[in-house]
C-alpha positions as CSV (number, residue, x, y, z in Angstrom):
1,X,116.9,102.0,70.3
2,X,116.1,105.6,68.2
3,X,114.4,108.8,70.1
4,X,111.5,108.7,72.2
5,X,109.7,111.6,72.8
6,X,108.4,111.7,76.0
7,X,104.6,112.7,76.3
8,X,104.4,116.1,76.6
9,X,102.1,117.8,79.2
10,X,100.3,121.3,79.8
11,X,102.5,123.5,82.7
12,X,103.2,126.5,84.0
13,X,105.1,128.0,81.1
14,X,103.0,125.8,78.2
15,X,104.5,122.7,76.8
16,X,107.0,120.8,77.6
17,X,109.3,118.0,75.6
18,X,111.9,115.4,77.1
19,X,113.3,112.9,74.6
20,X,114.4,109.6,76.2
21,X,117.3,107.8,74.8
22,X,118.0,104.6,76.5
23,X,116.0,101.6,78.5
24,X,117.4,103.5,81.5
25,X,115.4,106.6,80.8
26,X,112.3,104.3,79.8
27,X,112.6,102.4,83.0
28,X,112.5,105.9,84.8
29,X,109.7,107.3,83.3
30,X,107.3,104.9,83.7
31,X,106.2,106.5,87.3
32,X,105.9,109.9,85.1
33,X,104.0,108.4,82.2
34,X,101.3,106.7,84.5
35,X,100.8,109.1,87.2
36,X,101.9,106.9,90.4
37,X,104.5,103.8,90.4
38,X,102.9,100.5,89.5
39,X,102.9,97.4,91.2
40,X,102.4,94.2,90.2
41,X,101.6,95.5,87.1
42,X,101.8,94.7,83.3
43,X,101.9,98.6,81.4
44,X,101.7,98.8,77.8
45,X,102.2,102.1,76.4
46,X,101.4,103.4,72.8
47,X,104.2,105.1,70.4
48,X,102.7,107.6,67.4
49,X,105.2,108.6,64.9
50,X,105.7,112.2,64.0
51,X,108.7,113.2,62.3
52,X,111.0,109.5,62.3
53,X,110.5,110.8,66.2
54,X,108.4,107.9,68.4
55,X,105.6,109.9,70.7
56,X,104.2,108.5,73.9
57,X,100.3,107.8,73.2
58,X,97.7,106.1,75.5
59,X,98.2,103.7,78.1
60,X,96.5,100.0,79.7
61,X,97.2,98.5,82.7
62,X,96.4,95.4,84.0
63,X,97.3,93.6,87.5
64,X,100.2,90.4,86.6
65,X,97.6,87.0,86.8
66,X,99.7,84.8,89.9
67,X,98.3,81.8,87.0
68,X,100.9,81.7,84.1
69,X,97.5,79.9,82.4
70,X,96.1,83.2,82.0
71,X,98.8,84.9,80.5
72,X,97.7,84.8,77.1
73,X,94.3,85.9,77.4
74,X,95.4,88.9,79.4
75,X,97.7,89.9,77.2
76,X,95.6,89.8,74.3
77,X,92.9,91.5,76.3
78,X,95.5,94.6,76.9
79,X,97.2,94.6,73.8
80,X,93.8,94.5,72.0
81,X,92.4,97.3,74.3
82,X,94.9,99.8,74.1
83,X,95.4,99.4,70.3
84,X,91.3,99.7,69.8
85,X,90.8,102.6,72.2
86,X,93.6,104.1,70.4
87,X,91.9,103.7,66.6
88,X,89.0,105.3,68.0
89,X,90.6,108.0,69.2
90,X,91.5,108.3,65.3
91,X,95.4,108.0,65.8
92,X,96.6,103.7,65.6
93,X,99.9,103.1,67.1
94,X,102.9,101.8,65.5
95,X,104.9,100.6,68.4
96,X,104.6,99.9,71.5
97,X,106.9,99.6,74.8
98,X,105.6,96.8,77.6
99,X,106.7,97.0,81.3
100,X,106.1,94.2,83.8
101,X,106.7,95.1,87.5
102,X,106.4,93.1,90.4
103,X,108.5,93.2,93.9
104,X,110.1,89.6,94.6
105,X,108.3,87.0,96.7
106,X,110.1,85.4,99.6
107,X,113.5,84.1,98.8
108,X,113.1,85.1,95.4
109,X,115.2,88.0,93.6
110,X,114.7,90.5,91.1
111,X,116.8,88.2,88.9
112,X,114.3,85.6,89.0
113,X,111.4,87.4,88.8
114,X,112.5,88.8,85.3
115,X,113.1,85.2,84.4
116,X,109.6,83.9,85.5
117,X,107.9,86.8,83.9
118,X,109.5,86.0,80.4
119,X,107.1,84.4,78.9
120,X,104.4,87.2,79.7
121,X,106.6,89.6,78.4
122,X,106.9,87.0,74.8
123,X,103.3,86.7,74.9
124,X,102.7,90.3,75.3
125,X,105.2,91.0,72.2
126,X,103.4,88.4,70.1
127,X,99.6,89.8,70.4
128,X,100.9,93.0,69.8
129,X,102.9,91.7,66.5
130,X,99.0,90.3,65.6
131,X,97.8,93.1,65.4
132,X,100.9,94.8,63.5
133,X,102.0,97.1,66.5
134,X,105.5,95.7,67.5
135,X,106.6,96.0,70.7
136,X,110.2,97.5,70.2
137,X,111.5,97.6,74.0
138,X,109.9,95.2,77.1
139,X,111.2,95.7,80.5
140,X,110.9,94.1,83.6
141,X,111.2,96.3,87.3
142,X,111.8,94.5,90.1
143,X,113.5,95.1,93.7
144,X,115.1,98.3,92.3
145,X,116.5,97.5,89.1
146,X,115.5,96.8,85.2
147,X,115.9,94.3,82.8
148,X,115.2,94.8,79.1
149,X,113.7,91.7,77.2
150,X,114.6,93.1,74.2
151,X,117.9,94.6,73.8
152,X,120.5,91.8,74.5
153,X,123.7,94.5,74.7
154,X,125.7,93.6,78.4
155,X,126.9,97.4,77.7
156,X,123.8,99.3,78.3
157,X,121.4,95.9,79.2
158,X,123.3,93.5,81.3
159,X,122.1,90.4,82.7
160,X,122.3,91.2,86.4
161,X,120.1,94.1,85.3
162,X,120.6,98.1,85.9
163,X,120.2,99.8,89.0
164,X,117.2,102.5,89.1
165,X,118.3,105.6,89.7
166,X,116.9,107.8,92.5
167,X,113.6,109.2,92.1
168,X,113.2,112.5,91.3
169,X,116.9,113.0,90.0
170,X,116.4,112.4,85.9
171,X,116.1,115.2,83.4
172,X,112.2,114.0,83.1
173,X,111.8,114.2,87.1
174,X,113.1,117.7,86.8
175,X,111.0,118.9,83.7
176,X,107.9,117.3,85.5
177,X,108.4,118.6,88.5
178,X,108.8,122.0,86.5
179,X,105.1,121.4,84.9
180,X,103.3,120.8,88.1
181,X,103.0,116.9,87.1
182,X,103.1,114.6,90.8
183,X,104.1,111.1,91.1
184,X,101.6,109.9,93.4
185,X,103.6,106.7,95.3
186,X,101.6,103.2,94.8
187,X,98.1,102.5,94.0
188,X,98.0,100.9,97.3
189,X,98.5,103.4,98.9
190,X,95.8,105.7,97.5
191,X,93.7,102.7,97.5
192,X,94.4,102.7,101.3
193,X,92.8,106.4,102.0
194,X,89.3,105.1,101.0
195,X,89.5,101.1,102.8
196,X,87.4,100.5,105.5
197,X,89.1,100.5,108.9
198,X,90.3,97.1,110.0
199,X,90.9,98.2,113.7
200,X,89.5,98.3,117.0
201,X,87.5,101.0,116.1
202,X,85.8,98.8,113.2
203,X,83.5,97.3,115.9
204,X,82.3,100.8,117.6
205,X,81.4,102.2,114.1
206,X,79.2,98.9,113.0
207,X,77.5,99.3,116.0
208,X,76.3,103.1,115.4
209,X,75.8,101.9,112.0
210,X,73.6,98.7,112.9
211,X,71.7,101.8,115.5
212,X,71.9,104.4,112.9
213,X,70.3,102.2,110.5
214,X,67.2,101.4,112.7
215,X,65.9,105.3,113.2
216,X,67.1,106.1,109.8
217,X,65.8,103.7,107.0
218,X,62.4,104.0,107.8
219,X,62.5,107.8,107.7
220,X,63.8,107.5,104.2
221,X,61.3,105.5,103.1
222,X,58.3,106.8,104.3
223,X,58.2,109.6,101.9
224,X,56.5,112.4,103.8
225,X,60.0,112.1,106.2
226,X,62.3,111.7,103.2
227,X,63.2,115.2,103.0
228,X,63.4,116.5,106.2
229,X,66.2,113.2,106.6
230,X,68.3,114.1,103.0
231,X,68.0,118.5,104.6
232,X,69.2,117.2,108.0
233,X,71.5,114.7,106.0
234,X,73.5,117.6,104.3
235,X,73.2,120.0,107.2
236,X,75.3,117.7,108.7
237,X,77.8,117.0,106.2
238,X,77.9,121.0,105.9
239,X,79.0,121.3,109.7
240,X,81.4,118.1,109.7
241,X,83.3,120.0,106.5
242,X,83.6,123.2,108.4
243,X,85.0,121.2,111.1
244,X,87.4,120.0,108.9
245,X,88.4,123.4,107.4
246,X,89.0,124.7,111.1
247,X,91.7,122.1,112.0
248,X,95.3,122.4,112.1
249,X,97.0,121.6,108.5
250,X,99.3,118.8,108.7
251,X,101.6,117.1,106.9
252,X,101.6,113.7,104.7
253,X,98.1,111.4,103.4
254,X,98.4,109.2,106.4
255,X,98.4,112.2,109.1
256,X,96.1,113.9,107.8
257,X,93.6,110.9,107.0
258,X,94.2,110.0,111.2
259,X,93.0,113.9,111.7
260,X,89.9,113.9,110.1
261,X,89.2,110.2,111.6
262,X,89.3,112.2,114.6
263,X,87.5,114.9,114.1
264,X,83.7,112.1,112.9
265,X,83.1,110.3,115.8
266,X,81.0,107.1,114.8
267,X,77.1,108.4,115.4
268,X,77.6,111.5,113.2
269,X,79.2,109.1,110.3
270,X,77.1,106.7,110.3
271,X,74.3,109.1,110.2
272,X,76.0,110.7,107.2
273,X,76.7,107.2,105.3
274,X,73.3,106.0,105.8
275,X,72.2,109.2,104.6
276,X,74.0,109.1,101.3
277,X,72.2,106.0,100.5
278,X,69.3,108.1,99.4
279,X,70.1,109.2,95.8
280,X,68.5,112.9,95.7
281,X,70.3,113.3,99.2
282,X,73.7,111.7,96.8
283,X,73.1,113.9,93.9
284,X,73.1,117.1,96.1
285,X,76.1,116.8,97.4
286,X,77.8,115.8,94.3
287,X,77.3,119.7,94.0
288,X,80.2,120.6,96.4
289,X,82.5,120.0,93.6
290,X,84.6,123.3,93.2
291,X,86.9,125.2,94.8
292,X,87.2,125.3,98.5
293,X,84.0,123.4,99.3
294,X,85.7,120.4,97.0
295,X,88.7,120.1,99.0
296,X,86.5,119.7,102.2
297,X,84.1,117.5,101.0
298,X,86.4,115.1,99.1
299,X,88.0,114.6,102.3
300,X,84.8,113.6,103.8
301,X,83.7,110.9,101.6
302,X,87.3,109.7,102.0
303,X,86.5,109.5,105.8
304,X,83.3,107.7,105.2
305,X,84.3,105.6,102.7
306,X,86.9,104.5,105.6
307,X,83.8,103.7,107.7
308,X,82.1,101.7,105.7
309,X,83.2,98.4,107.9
310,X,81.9,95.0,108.3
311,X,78.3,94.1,106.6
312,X,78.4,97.9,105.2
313,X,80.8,97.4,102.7
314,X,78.6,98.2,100.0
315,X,77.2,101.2,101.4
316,X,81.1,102.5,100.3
317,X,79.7,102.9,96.7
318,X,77.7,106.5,97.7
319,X,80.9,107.9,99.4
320,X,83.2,106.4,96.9
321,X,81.1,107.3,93.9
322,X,81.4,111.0,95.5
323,X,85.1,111.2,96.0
324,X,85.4,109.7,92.6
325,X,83.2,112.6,91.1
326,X,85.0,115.4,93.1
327,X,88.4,114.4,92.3
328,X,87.3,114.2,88.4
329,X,85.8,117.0,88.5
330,X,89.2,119.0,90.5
331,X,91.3,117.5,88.0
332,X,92.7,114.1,89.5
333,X,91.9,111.7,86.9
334,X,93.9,108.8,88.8
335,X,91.7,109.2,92.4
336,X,88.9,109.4,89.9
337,X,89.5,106.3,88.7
338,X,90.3,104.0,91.5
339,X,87.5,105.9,93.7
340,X,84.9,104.7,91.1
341,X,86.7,101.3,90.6
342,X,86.3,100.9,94.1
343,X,82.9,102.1,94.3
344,X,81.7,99.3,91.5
345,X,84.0,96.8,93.6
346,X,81.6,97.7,96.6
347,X,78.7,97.5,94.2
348,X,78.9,96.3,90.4
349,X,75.3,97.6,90.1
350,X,76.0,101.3,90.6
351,X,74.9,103.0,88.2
352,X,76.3,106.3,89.0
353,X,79.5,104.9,89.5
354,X,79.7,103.2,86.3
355,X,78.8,106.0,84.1
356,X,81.4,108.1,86.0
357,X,83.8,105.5,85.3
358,X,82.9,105.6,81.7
359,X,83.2,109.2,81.4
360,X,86.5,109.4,83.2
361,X,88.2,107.0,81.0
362,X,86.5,107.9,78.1
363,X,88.4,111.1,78.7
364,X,85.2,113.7,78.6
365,X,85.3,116.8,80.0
366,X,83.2,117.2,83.8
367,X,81.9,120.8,83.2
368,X,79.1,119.5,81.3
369,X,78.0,117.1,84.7
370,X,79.0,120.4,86.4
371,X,76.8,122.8,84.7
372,X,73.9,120.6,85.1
373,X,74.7,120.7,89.3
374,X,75.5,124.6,89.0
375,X,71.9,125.0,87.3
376,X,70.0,122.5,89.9
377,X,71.4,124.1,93.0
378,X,71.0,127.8,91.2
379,X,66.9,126.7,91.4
380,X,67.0,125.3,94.1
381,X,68.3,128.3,96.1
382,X,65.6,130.3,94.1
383,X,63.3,132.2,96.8
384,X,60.3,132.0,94.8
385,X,60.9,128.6,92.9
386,X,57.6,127.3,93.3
387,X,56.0,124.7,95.5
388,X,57.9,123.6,98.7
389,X,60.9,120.9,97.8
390,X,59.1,118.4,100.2
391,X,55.7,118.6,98.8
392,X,57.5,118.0,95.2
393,X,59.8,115.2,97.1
394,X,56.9,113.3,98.5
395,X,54.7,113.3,95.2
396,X,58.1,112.0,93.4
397,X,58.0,109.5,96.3
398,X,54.7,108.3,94.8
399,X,55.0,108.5,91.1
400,X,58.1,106.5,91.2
401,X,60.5,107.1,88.2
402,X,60.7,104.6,85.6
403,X,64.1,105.4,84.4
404,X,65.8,105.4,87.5
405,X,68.5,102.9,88.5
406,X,68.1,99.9,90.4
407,X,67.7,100.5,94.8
408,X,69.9,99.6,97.4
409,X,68.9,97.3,99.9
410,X,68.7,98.9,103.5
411,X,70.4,97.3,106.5
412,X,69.0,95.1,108.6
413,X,69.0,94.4,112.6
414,X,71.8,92.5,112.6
415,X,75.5,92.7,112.4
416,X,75.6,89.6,109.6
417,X,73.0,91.4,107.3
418,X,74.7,92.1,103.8
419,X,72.9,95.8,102.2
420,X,72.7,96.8,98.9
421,X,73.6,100.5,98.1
422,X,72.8,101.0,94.6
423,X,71.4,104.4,93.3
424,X,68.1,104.5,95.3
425,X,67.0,102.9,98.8
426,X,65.5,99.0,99.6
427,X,62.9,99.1,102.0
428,X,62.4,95.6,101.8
429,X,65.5,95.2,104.7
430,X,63.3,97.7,106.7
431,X,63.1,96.0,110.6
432,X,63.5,92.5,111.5
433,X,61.7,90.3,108.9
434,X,60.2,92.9,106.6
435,X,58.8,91.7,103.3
436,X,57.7,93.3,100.0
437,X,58.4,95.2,97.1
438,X,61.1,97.3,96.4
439,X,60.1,101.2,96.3
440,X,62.5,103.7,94.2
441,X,63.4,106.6,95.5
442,X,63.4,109.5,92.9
443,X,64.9,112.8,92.5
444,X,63.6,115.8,94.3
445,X,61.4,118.3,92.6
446,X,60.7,115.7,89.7
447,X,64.1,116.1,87.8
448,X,65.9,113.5,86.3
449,X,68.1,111.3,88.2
450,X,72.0,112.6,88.0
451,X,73.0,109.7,86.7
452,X,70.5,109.3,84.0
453,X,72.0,112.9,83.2
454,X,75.7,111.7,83.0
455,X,74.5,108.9,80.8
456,X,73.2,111.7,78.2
457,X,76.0,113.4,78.3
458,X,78.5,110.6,77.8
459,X,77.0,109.5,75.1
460,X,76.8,112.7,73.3
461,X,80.4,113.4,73.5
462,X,81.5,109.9,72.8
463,X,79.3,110.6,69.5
464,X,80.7,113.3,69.0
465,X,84.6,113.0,69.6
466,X,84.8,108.8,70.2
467,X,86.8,106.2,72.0
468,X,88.6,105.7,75.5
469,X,91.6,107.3,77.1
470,X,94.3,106.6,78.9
471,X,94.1,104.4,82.4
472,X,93.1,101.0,84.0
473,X,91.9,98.5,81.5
């Protein structure tokens, strides 16, 4: 195969370049190229020509279908995906490079699972040869060694496949390691920092939640109460993130989750989740998004994202739409993204989420969402800003806001009750048997909802530069 030149990357010291020779040095940057290392995932990445020299471009990823019947379509979905996002980012690819990986099953071997994914792989090269983009190396990765689909050399490709080499010891690994760039481990296990607990604490928390959710619905929908809950909302949330900035430091994800677990006992997060559910309350504390205060509170909504157990699943999509936000807006693109793909898993109808999502993969830049928190909190803490923010709260309350994104549903008595957490609050969940219609809840002081905001300003850039970026398709 000719040169690849590996993406390059902003560092300490500028740009940097690695040029990968072989389907050995393909194989190991795959984990580089993506951020984290993939599992049970098909990766297409784009090639851009400059110089006779192949440059790495965008890239789509798609979980492997267990059906071989739905092979074809996703393949055509990806190939057609990257290939369009690309064109709209005004530079087409002319090759591509395809990587299927997926761990062996029981009593299976790598071996075999390179043999069963064949025909993916030939699909995969055949949609991309539709659409003129050939695919000019397709490897498998499996149980800690490769197998190239396209180079039939036993020299350099043999049919036992190569060994991996050791993470972290290739000429890439050194010259990303050299640019601040971090391999991240699996998807699962970020994924795993924001799932609810499944433990026998699960049952203590939906309790305080099932309590929480008596004393605290109603106060957010009675509007002349609203307030004083979102103030004592975000009090809280204030104190549990200093609590968190007084512990002990600790070493690895998993340790340090089990810390802050320890330090929210169940009353205090279920006061906080329910809370959240309030979109004013939400938007507020999308402003701790800098700095020292972002660390903190991205650890929160991790922690009560993690709480979000039982019937309160979808109450995860105001925490998860939070950590998504912070971590875009601190510069981690990839907890971005699976934060917010796991907030619209909570709740498809999030609308906060969604345009987050958008945004993130549409590869805009936050400070615009920022400066429009920076300038709302700047008011806000203005002494003389006008009336009081609960007289303003309570007549939003009334007039309602007619561009504002669909409610949530509040919880009800029991344990069985599915809620609703979209970008406002239900009351018709309010109490055993309640009835009626379905108030929105509005932004304090009369603004515009934050996500009507991000919606503005997505679409302005998107105008204005086009198309989708790397990540998930």
């Amino acid at each position: 195969m000719g040169h690849l030149d590996c993406t390059t990357y902003d560092g300490h010291g500028g740009e940097h370049q690695v040029t990968l020779r072989t389907p050995a040095e393909l194989a190991d940057a795959l984990p580089y190229l993506l951020g984290y290392r993939p599992e049970d995932s098909i990766v297409l990445v784009a090639l851009h020509d400059r110089g006779g020299r192949g440059r790495f471009g965008g890239r789509a990823r798609l979980g492997i279908p267990g059906s071989a019947d739905d092979w074809p379509a996703v393949a055509r979905q990806l190939a057609h995906g990257l290939v369009t996002g690309s064109e709209r980012r005004g530079a087409r690819p002319e090759q591509m490079v395809a990587y299927l990986c997926q761990e062996p099953g029981k009593g299976e071997s790598g071996r075999q699972v390179m043999e069963r994914l064949r025909g993916l792989a030939q699909k995969l090269r055949v949609e991309c040869g539709l659409l003129d983009v050939p695919v000019i190396e397709a490897l498998c990765i499996s149980d800690g060694r490769f197998w190239s689909y396209c180079c039939g050399s036993e020299e350099c490709c043999p049919s036992e496949g190569e060994a991996m080499g050791l993470p972290g010891t290739s000429v890439l690994a050194a010259a990303a390691t050299y640019a601040g760039l971090q391999v991240r481990g699996t998807l699962r296990e970020l994924r795993g920092r924001l799932l609810p607990w499944e433990n026998a604490s699960a049952l203590a928390q939906e309790i305080a939640l099932d309590t929480g959710s008596m004393a605290i619905v109603p106060r957010i929908i009675d509007g002349a109460s609203r307030t004083g809950v979102a103030e004592e909302t975000l009090q809280l949330a204030r104190q549990i993130m200093q609590r968190f900035a007084l512990a002990p430091a600790v070493s690895g994800t998993l340790t340090e989750d089990l810390r802050d677990d320890q330090l929210l006992d169940h009353d205090e997060a279920a006061t906080l989740i329910l809370g959240l559910q309030d979109r004013t309350t939400r938007d507020r504390a999308a402003e701790w998004m800098e700095g020292d205060e972002a660390v903190l509170a991205l650890r929160l909504w991790r922690a009560l994202a993690r709480r979000c157990v039982g019937p309160y699943g979808e109450h995860a999509a105001a925490p998860l739409t939070l950590a998504g936000w912070v971590a875009w807006s601190t510069g981690d693109d990839l907890e971005a993204r699976e934060a917010l793909a796991m907030a619209l898993g909570a709740d498809p109808g999030y609308l906060f989420a969604r345009l987050l999502h958008q945004a993130c993969n549409e590869g805009l830049d936050p400070e615009s969402i920022r400066r429009c928190l920076r300038a709302e909190r700047g008011d806000r803490e203005q002494p003389d800003s006008g009336s009081p923010e609960g007289a303003e709260g309570a007549e939003g309350a009334e007039a309602g806001h007619a561009d504002g994104p669909e409610p949530c549903a509040a919880p009800a008595t029991g344990r069985r009750r599915r809620t609703r957490s979209g970008d406002g609050v239900d009351a018709g969940a309010q109490g055993r048997g309640a009835s009626g219609p379905r108030p929105r809840t509005t932004a304090t002081g009369g603004t515009r909802p934050l996500a009507a905001r991000v919606n503005r300003t997505r679409k302005r850039s998107v105008r204005s530069r086009g198309g989708d970026t790397d990540g998930d398709a």
